[in-house]
Each structure stands twice: as structure tokens, then as C-alpha cells.
N, C-alpha and C positions, 0 to 999 in steps of 0.2 A: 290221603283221605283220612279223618278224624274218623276214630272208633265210633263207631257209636250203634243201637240197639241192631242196624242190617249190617252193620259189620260183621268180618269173616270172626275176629275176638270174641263177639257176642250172640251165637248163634241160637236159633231157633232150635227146637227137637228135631223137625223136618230136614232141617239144613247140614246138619251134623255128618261129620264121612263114615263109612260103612264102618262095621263093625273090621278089626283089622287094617284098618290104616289109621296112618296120622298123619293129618294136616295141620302144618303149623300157624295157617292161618284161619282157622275155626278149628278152636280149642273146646273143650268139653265146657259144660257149665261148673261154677264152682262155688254157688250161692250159698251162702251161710257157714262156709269155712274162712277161717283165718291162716293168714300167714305172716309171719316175720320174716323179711330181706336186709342182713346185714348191709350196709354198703349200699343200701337202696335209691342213694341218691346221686349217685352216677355211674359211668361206665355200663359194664354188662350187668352190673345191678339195679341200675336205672329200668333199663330194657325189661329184664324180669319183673320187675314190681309192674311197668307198663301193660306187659303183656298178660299177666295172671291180673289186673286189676279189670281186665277188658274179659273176664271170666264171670265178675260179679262178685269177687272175692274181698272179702275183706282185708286190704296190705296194708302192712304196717312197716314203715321204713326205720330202719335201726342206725340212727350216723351223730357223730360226735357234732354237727354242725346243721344250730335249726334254721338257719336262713339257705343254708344250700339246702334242705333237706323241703321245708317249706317252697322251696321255688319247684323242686323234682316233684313237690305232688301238685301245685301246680298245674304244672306243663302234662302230669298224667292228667287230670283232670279237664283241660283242655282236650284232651284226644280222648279222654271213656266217656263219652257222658252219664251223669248220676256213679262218676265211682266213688269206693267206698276207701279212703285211704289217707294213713296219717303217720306221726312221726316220733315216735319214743327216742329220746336220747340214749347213744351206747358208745361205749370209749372200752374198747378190746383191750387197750394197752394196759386199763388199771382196775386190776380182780378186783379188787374190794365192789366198786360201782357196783357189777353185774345184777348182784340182788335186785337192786333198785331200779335196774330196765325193769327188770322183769317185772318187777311190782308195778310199773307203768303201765304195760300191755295191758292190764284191767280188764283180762280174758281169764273168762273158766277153763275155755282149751284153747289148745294150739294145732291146727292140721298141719302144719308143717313150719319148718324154719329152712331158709337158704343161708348157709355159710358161706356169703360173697367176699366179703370186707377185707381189706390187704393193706399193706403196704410194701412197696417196693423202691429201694433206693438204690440209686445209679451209680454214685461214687461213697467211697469214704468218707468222715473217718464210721465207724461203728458206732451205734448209739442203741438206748437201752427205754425202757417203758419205766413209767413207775415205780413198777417191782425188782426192776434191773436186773432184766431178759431183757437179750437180745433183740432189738425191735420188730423185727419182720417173724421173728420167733416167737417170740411175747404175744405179738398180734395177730399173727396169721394164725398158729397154731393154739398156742396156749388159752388165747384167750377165747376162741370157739369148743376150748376143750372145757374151759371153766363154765362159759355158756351155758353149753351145753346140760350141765348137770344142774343149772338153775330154772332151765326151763323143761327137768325131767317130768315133772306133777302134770302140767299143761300138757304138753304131748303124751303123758298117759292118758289123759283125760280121750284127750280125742280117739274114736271107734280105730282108726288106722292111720298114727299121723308119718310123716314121714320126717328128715334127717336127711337133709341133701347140701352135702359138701362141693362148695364149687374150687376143683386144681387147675392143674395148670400145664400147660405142654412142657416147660423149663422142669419142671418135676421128674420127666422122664431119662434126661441125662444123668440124674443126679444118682446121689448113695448119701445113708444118713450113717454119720460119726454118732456113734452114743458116745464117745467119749468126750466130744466138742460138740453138743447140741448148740449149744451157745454163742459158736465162733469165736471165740476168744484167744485162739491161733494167731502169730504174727500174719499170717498169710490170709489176710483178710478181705473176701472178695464177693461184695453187695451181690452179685448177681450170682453166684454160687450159693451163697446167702439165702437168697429167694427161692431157690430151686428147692433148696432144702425144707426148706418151711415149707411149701405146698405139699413138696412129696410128702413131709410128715401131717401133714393137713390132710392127703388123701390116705395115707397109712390109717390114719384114725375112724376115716369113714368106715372103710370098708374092717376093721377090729372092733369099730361100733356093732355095726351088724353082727358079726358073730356073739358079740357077748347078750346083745338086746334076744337073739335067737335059742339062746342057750340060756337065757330068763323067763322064755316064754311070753314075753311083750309082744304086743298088736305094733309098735313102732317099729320101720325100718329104714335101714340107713343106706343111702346111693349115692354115688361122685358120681362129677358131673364136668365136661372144661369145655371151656367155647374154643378150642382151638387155636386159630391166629386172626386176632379181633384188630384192627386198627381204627384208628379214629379219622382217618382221611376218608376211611369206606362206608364210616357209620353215617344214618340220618342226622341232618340237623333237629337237637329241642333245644332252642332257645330259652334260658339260657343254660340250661343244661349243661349242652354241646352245639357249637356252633361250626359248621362246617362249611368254609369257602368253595366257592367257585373253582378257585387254583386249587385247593387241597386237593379237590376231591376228583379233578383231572390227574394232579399227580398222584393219585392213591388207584388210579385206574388199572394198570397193570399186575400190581400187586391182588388185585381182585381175582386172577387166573389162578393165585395159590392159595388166598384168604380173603376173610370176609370182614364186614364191618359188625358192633357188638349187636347192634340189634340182630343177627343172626348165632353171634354170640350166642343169645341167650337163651335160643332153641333147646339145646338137649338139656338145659338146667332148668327148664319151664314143661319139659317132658318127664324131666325125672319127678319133676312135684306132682304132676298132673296123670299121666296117662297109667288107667288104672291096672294093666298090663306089667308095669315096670315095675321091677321087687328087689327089693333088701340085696345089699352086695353086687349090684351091677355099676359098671361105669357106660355111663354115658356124652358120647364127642361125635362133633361133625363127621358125614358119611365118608369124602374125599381126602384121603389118606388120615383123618381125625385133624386137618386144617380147616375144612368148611364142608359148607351143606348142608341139606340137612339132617336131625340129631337121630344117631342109631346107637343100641348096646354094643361096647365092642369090647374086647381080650382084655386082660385084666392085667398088667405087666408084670413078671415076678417081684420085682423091689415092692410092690404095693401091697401083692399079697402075698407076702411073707410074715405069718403068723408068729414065731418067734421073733421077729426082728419089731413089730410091731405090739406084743406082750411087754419088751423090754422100754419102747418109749411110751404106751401105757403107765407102766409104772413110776418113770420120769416125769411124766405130767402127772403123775396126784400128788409126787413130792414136791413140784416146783408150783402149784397151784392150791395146792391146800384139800382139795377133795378130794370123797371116795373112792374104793375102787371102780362102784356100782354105779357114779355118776346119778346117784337117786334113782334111777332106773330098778325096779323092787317086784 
């Protein structure tokens, strides 16, 4: 059924769930805030932009590509009606740009930003961005870390914006090398690779928070992971994602441990949203943090580990050019 004003997305005051719950499908109203969605124009980023645009919010999708990026608001547009949402250019991989998103947005503030955007590679060989970092390094981390501190002014602006980092379950196996952020090890292995980038993507959130907290900043910072998203489980949006008949039978099973991203994108459309949820929380699917839907849960020691995260702090202002402060003042 298309969103639209009696949708559960776009709820009346009446409609609304009691004080203490959350339903994921009547979302609070979120009229006259803006947000930035990395990655907004597919995957669990797609979803998020869909779902906060059915808020009445103003989305702003951030993707290196304006024809895919033009088709995703689209297709949101088709399913909110009267939503309010468009598409600034942004390429993670190459610091220098970032300014000049941001000078795009052609916002006084910013109520929040989603750090969705990734990249992930399946085989070798290793490859590097621009600046030659690591790619999934460069981009997953680095370049939400450089972001970040270009869209400090804007999210001060806003009375309480938020900082919501989206990780990753492959995160939770891992351990980060300070001595190899890079991978540049013979033993080079994309999908250890990835892991690492996230973990250091959520290490950052949750080191945001504390130092935003210890600035005395209205800004706070929360991760957030869809669990185990597949695409066989997700909705078709054409052209989007387009989901067969056959996929989506063989993706059935798989449905008992995970979900598709449009559930995905639950706890990272609660972290933005629900006014309950604070600085330093992660949030993931209820059933064992693979699906369901989105609760606060434990915090993993690799993640909050404040020393280990002080030391790649300072490795991202060397290898990205900015301050300690991130503009954050």
C-alpha cells in the first residue's frame, strides 16, 4: 500500500502509539527537520530515506550517482505522497569534495545525518580512493569521519541534531590493527577488510558521543545495524530493487534468521527518530540483533573501548586533514 497521509508513516496526533512504545509503522511526525542519508539511494539506505520521508521530513539523499540517486527519490515519491526529497552529490572516497556537499545542502541546519554509505568488496586485488586509503577504509570510515566535521556548524545549528552511524554485524568478529588500518599486509582479505571498517565506523560513533558530551553539545551520536538484511527478503521498488518471484521464494527460509532491508532500516530510522533514544546507544534488530524489530542493546567491548578508539581518533585527523574537534566547539 503507498504511503500516503492515512498511512501508518504519516500519522495523525490521534493515531500516534501511546507514550512508551514504538511502532514502526507510525513514526512520530518530523515536519520541518532535515536530514542527510548517506547512501540514500539504495539498499538499507534507500529504506531509511523512505521511511523518515513518510515523517514529512525533509531527505536529502547523499550518492556519488544522480541518475540512480534521481530514480530512489522517485520511487520514494511515488509511495509518500507530497514528500519533500532530493539529492546532493557526495563521493566518500575523495576528501577534498566534502565541502562542497555540504555547501549543497543549502541548509541553515541539519537535524541529523545517517552515516549509511559503504562499500564492500568480495575479492581482491586491494584498491585505494583518491587519497590512497584503503577503499572500504577511505570510504566507510574516513570519509564519514571527514564528513562529519564539514557538517559540524549545520548540526550545531539544530536545537538537538543527532549523529547516527549505520555498522555492521561483520564488525562484531573483528579487532582493529592500528598498525595496519590500511591493510597493506600480504594477507589481504576484502571481507576482514570490511569488518574492520565498520568496527572502526562504529568505534567512531560511539567516541563521537563522548567527546560531543564532554563539549557540552546539544548533538549526539548513536549506531545503529540492520542486522542480516538480504535482498531476496526485501520489497520490490522498481527500479530500485527489483525482487522476483523465484528470489523471493528462495529467500523464504532464510526469513526464520533474517530479514529483508526494509526492516533493516528500523533501528536506524529509531535512532534518528525516537525521542527516547540518547547519545552512545547502539541500536539492532530484537531476535538475537538479526531481525525484528529495533531495540537498544549491549554495547560490545571492542566498540567501547575508549583507548583503543582515542588512538584511531588520532589516526583519522592525520590521514584526513582535520581537527581534533571535528568543528564541534
Amino acid at each position: 500500500m503507498p504511503y500516503g497521509t492515512q498511512h501508518p508513516h504519516r500519522p495523525s496526533h490521534a493515531s500516534r502509539p501511546p507514550l512508551g512504545a514504538w511502532d514502526v509503522h507510525r513514526l512520530p511526525s518530523a515536519e520541518d527537520r532535515s536530514f542527510l542519508v548517506t547512501g540514500g539511494n539504495a539498499g538499507i539506505g534507500y529504506f531509511v530515506a523512505e521511511q523518515l520521508a513518510g515523517t514529512g521530513a525533509t531527505v536529502v539523499l547523499g550518492s556519488r550517482d544522480r541518475t540512480r540517486a534521481e530514480a530512489a527519490a522517485a520511487s520514494i515519491r511515488a509511495r509518500v505522497p507530497d514528500a519533500c526529497v532530493r539529492h546532493v552529490p557526495l563521493d566518500l572516497a575523495d576528501l577534498a569534495s566534502l565541502p562542497a556537499t555540504v555547501d549543497a545542502l543549502a541548509l541553515d541546519r541539519l537535524d541529523a545525518v545517517v552515516h549509511n554509505a559503504g562499500v564492500a568488496l568480495d575479492d581482491p586485488p586491494r584498491r585505494e580512493t583518491a587519497d590512497g586509503h584503503e577503499l572500504m577504509f577511505g570510504t566507510n570510515h574516513l570519509g564519514h569521519f571527514a564528513l562529519t566535521r564539514w557538517l559540524a556548524p549545520l548540526l550545531t545549528a539544530a536545537p538537538a541534531a543527532r549523529v547516527v552511524t549505520v555498522g555492521s554485524i561483520a564488525a562484531k568478529s573483528e579487532r582493529l590493527d592500528l598498525n595496519d588500518l590500511q591493510s597493506r599486509g600480504d594477507d589481504y582479505r576484502p571481507k576482514r577488510a570490511y569488518g574492520r571498517s565498520t568496527l572502526a565506523q562504529m568505534s567512531f560513533g560511539f567516541a563521537l558521543d563522548r567527546r560531543l558530551r564532554a563539549l557540552g553539545s546539544t548533538v549526539r551520536s548513536l549506531v545503529a545495524h540492520p542486522g542480516g538484511a538480504l535482498d531476496s527478503l526485501t520489497p520490490s521498488r522498481p527500479p530500485v530493487h527489483v525482487r522476483t518471484s523465484g528470489e523471493r521464494l528462495r529467500g523464504l527460509p532464510a526469513g526464520l534468521l533474517v530479514q529483508g532491508k526494509d526492516a533493516g532500516a528500523w533501528p536506524v530510522v529509531r535512532a534518528v527518530l525516537d525521542p527516547r533514544a540518547t547519545g552512545g546507544q547502539l541500536w539492532g534488530p530484537r531476535v538475537f540483533g538479526l531481525r525484528g524489530l529495533p531495540r537498544a542493546e549491549p554495547v560490545g567491548e571492542r566498540m567501547a573501548d575508549a583507548a583503543l578508539a582515542a588512538r584511531l581518533w588520532e589516526a583519522g585527523c592525520a590521514l584526513t586533514g582535520v581537527e581534533a574537534d571535528l568543528g564541534f566547539r
